[in-house]
N, CA, C and O atoms as a GROMACS GRO file, in nm:
protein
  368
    1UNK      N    1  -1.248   0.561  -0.758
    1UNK     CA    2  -1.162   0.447  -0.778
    1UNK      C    3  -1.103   0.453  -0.918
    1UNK      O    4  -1.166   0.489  -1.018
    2UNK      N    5  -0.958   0.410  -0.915
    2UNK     CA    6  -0.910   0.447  -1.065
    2UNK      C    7  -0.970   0.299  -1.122
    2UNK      O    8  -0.994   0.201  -1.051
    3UNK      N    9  -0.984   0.306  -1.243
    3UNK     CA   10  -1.000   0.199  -1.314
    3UNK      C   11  -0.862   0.089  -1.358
    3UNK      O   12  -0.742   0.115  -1.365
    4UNK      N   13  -0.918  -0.011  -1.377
    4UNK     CA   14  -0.855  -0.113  -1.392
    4UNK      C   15  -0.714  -0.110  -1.502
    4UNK      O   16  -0.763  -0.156  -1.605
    5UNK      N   17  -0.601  -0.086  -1.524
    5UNK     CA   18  -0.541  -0.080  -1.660
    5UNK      C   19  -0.509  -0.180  -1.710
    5UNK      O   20  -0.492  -0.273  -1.632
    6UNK      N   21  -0.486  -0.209  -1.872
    6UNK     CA   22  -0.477  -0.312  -1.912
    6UNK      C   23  -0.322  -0.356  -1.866
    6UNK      O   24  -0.228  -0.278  -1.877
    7UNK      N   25  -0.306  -0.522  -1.801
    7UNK     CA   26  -0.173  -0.512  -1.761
    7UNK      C   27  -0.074  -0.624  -1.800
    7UNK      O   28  -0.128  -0.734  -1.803
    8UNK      N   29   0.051  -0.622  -1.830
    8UNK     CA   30   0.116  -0.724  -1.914
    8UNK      C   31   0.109  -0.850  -1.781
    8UNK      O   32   0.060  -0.828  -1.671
    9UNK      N   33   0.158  -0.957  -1.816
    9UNK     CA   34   0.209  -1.063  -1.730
    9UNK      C   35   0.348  -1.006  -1.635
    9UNK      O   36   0.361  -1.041  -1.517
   10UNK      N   37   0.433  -0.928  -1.695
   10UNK     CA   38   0.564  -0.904  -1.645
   10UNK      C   39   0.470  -0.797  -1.506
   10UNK      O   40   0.561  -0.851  -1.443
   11UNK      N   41   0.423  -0.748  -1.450
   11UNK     CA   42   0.375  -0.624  -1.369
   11UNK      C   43   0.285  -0.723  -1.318
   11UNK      O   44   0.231  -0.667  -1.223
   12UNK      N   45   0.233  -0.856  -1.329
   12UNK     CA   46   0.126  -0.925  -1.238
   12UNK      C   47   0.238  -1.000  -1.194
   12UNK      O   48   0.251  -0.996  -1.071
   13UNK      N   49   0.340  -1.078  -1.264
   13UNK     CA   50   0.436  -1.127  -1.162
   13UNK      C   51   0.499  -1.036  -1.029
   13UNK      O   52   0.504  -1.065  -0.909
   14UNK      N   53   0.544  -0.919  -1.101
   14UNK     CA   54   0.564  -0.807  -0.992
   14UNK      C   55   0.504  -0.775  -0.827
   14UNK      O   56   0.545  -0.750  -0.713
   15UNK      N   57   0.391  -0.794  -0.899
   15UNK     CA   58   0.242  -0.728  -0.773
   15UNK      C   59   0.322  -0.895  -0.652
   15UNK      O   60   0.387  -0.900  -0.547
   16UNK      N   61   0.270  -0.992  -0.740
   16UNK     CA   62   0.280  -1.142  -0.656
   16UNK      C   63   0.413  -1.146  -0.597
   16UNK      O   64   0.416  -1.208  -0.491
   17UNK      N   65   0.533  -1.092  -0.640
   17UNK     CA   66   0.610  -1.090  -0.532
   17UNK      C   67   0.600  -0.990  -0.436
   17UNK      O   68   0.611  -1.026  -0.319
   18UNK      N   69   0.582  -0.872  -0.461
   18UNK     CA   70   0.516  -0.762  -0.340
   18UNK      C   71   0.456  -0.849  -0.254
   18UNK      O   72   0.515  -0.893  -0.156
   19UNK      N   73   0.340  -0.880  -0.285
   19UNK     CA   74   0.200  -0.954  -0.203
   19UNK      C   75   0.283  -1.082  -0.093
   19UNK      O   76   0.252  -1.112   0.022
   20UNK      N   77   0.397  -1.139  -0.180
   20UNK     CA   78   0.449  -1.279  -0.120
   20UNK      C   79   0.524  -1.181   0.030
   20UNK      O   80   0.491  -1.201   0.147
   21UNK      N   81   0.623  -1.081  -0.017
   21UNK     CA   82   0.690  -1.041   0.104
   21UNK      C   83   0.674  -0.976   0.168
   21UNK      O   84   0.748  -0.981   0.266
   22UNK      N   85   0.565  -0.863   0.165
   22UNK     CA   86   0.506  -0.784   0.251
   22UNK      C   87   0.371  -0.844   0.303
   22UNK      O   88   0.294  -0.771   0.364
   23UNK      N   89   0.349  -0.941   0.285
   23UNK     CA   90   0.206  -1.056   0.379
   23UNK      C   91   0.366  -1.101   0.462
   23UNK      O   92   0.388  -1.036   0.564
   24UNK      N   93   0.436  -1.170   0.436
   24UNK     CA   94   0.530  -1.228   0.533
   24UNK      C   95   0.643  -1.136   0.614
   24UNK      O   96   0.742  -1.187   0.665
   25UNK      N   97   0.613  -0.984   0.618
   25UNK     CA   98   0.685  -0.939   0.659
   25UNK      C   99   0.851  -0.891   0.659
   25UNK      O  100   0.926  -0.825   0.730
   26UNK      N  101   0.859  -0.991   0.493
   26UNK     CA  102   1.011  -0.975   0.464
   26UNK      C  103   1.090  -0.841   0.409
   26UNK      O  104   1.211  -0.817   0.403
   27UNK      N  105   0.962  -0.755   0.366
   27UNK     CA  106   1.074  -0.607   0.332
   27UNK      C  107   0.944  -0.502   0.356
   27UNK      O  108   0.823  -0.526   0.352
   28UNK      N  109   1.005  -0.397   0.379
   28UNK     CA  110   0.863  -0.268   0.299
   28UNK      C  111   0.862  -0.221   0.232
   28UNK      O  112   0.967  -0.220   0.168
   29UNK      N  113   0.776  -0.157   0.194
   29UNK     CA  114   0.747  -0.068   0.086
   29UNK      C  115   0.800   0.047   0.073
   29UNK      O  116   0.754   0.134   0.147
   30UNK      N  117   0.886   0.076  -0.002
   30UNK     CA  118   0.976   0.179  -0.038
   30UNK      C  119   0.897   0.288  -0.136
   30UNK      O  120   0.866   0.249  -0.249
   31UNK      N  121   0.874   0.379  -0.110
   31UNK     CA  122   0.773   0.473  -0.179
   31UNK      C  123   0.884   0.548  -0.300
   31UNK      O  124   0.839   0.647  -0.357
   32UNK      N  125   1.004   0.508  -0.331
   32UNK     CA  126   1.147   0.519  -0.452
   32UNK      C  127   1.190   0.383  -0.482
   32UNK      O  128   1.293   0.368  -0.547
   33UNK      N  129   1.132   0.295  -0.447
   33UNK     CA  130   1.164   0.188  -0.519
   33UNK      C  131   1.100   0.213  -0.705
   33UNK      O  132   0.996   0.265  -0.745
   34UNK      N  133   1.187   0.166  -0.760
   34UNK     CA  134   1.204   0.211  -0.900
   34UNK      C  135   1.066   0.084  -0.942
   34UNK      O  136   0.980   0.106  -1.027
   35UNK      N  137   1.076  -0.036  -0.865
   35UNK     CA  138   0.974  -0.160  -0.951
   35UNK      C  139   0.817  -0.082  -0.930
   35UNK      O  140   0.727  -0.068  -1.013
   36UNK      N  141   0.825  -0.033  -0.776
   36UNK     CA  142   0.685  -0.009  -0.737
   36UNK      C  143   0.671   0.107  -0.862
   36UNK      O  144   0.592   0.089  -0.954
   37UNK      N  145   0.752   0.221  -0.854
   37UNK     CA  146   0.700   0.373  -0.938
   37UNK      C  147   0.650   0.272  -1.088
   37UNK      O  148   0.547   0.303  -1.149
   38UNK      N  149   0.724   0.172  -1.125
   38UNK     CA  150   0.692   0.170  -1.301
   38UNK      C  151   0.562   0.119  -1.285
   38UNK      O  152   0.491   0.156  -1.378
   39UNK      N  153   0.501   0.044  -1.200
   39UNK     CA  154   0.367   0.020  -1.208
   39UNK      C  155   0.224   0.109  -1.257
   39UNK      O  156   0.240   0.215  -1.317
   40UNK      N  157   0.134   0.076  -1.237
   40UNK     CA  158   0.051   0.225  -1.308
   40UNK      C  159  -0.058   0.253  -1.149
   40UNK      O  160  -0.044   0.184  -1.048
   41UNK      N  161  -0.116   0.319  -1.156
   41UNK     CA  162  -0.192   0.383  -1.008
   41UNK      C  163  -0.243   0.292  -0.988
   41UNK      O  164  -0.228   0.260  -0.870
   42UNK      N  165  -0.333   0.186  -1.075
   42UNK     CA  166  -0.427   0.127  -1.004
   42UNK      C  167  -0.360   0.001  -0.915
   42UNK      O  168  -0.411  -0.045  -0.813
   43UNK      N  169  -0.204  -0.055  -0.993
   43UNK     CA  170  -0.183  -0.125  -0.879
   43UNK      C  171  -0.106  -0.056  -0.767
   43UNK      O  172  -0.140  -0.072  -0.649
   44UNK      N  173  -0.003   0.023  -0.803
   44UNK     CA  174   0.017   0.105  -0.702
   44UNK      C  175  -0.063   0.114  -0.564
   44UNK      O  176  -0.018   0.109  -0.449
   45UNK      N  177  -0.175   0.126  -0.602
   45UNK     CA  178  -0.273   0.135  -0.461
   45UNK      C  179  -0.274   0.022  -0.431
   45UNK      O  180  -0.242   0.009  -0.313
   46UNK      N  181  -0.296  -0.081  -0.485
   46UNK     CA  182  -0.310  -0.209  -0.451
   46UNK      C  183  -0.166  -0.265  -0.315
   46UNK      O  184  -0.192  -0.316  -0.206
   47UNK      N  185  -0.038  -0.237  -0.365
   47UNK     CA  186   0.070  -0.278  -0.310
   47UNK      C  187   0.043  -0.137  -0.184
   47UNK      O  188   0.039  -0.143  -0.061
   48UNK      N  189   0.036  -0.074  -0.235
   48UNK     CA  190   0.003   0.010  -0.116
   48UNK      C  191  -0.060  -0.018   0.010
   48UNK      O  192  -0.013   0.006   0.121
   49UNK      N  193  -0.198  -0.086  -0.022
   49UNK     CA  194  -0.251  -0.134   0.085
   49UNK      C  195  -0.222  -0.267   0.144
   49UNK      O  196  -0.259  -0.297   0.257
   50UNK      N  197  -0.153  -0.352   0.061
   50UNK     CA  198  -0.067  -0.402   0.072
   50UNK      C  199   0.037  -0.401   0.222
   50UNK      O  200   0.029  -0.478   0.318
   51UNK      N  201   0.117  -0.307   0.204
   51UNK     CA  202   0.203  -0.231   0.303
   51UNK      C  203   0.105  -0.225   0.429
   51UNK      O  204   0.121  -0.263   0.544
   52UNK      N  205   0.002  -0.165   0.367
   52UNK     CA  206  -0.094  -0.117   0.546
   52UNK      C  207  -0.113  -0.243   0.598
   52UNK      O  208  -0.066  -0.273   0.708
   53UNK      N  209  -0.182  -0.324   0.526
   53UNK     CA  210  -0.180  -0.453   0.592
   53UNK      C  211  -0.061  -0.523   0.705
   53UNK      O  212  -0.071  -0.571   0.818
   54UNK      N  213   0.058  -0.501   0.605
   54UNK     CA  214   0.190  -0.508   0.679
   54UNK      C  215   0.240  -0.459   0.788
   54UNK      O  216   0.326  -0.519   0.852
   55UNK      N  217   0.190  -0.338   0.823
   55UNK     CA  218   0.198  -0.221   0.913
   55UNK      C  219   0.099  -0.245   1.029
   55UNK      O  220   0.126  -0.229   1.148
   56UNK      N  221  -0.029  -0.288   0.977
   56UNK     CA  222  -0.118  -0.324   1.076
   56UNK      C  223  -0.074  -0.505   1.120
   56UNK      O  224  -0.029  -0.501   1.234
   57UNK      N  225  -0.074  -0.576   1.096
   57UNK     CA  226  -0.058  -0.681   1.142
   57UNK      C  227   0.127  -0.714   1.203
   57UNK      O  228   0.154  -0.804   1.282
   58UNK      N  229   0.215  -0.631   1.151
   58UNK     CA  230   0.332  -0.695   1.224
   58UNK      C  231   0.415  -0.543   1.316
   58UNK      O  232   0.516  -0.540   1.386
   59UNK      N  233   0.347  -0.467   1.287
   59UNK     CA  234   0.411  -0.292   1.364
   59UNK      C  235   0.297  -0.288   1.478
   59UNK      O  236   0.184  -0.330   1.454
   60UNK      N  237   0.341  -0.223   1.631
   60UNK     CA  238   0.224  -0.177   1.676
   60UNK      C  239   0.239   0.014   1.644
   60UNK      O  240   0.148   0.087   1.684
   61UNK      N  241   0.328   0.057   1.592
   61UNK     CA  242   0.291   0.215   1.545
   61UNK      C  243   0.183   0.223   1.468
   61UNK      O  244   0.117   0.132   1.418
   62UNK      N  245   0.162   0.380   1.460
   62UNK     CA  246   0.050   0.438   1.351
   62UNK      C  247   0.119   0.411   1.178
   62UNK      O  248   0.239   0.426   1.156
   63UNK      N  249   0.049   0.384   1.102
   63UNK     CA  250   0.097   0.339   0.973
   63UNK      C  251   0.165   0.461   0.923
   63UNK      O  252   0.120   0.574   0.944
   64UNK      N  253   0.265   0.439   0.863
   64UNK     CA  254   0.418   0.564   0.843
   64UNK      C  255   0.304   0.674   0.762
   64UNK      O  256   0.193   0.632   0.727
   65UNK      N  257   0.339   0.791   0.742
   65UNK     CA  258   0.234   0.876   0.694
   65UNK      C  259   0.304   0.924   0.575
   65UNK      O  260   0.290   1.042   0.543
   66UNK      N  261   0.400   0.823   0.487
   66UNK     CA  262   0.462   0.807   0.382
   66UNK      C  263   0.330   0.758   0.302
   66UNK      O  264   0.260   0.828   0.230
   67UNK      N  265   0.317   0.646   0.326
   67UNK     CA  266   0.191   0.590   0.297
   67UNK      C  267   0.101   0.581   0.282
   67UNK      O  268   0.049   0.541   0.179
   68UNK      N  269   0.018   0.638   0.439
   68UNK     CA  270  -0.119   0.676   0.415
   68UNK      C  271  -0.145   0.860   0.315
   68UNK      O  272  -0.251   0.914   0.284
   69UNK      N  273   0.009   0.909   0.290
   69UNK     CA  274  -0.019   1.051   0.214
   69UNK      C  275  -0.030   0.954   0.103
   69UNK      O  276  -0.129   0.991   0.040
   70UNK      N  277   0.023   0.846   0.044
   70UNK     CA  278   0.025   0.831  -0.119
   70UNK      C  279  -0.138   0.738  -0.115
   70UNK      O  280  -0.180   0.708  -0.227
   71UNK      N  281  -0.190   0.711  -0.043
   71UNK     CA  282  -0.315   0.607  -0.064
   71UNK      C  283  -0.422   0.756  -0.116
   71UNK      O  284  -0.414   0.874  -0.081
   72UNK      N  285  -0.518   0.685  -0.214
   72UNK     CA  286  -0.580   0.794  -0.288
   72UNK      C  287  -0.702   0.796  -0.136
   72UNK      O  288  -0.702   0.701  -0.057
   73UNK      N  289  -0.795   0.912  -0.119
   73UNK     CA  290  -0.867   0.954  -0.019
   73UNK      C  291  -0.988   0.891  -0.004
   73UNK      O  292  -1.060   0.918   0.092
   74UNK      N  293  -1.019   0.806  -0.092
   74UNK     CA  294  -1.094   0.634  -0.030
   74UNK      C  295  -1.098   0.573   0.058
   74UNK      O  296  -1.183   0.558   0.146
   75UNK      N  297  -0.937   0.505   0.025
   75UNK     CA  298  -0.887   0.432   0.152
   75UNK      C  299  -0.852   0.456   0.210
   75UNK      O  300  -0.842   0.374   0.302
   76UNK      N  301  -0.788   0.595   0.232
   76UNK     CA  302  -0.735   0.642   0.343
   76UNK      C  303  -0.813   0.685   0.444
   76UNK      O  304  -0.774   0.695   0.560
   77UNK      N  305  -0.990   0.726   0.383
   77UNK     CA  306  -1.042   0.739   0.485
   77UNK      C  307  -1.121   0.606   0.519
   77UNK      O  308  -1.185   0.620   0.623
   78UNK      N  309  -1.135   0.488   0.464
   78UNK     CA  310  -1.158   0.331   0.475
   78UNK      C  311  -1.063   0.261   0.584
   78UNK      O  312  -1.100   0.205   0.687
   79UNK      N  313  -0.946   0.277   0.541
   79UNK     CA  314  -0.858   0.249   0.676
   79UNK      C  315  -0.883   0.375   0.789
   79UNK      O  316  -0.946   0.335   0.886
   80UNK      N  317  -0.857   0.477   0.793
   80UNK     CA  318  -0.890   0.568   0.923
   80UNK      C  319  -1.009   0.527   0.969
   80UNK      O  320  -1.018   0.593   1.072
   81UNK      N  321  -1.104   0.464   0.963
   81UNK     CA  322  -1.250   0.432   0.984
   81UNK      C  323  -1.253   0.312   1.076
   81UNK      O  324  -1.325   0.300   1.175
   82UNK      N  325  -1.132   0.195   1.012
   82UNK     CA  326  -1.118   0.036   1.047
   82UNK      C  327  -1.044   0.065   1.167
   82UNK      O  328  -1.075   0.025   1.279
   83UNK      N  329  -0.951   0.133   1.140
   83UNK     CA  330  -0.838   0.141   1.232
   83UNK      C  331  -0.806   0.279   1.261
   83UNK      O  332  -0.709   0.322   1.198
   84UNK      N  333  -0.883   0.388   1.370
   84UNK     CA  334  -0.841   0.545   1.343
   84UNK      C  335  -0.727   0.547   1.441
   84UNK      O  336  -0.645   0.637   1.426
   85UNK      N  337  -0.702   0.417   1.589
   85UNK     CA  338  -0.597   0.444   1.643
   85UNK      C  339  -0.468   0.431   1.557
   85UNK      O  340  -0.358   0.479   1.584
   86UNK      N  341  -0.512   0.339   1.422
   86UNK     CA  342  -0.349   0.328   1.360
   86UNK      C  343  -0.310   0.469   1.256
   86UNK      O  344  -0.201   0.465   1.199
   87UNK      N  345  -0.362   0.537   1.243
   87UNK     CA  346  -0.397   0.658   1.156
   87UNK      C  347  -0.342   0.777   1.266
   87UNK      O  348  -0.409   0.820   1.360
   88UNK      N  349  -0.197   0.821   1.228
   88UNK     CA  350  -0.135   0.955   1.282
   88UNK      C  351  -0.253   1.097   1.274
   88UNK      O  352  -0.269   1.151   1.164
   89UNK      N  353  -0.303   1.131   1.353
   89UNK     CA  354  -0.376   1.287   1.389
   89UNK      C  355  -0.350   1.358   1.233
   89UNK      O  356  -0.241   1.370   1.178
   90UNK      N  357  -0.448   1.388   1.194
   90UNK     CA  358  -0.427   1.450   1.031
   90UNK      C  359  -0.381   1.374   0.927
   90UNK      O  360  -0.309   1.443   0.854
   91UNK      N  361  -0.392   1.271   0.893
   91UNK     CA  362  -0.331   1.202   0.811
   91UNK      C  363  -0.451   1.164   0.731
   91UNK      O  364  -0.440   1.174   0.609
   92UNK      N  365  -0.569   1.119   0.784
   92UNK     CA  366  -0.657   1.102   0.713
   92UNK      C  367  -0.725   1.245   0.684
   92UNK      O  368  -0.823   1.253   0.610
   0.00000   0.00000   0.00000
């Protein structure tokens, strides 16, 4: 697990709008969106799983394998475990 980084207020407002529109289904996660890259890994993963959540509760596909390639090999095998029908053949 990466550790925690120290993080300004401007990048926790950030995360909370991620969290607001991908729980409600209003956009996805763009793996070139310029807001997500400036973040640092540890939230990165965070909005990441984020997305899966999104993927699992409003998609019935396997979660895009955009995604489960950028989730560090924790969760990716944590989600393949919860959910291996939502997990594309080799992905985990």
């Amino acid at each position: 697990m990466i550790a925690m980084p120290p993080t300004r207020w401007s990048d926790l407002d950030l995360i909370a709008r991620y969290e607001h529109t991908l729980r409600r289904d209003e956009q996805r996660l763009g793996l070139s969106d310029p807001a997500w890259r400036s973040l640092q890994p540890y939230w990165q993963q965070v909005i990441l799983l984020l997305e899966v959540y999104r993927q699992i509760r409003h998609a019935d596909h396997p979660i895009s394998t955009d995604v489960v390639d950028a989730l560090d090999a924790g969760h990716r095998w944590l989600i393949a475990n919860r959910w291996p029908s939502r997990i594309s053949q080799g992905a985990a």
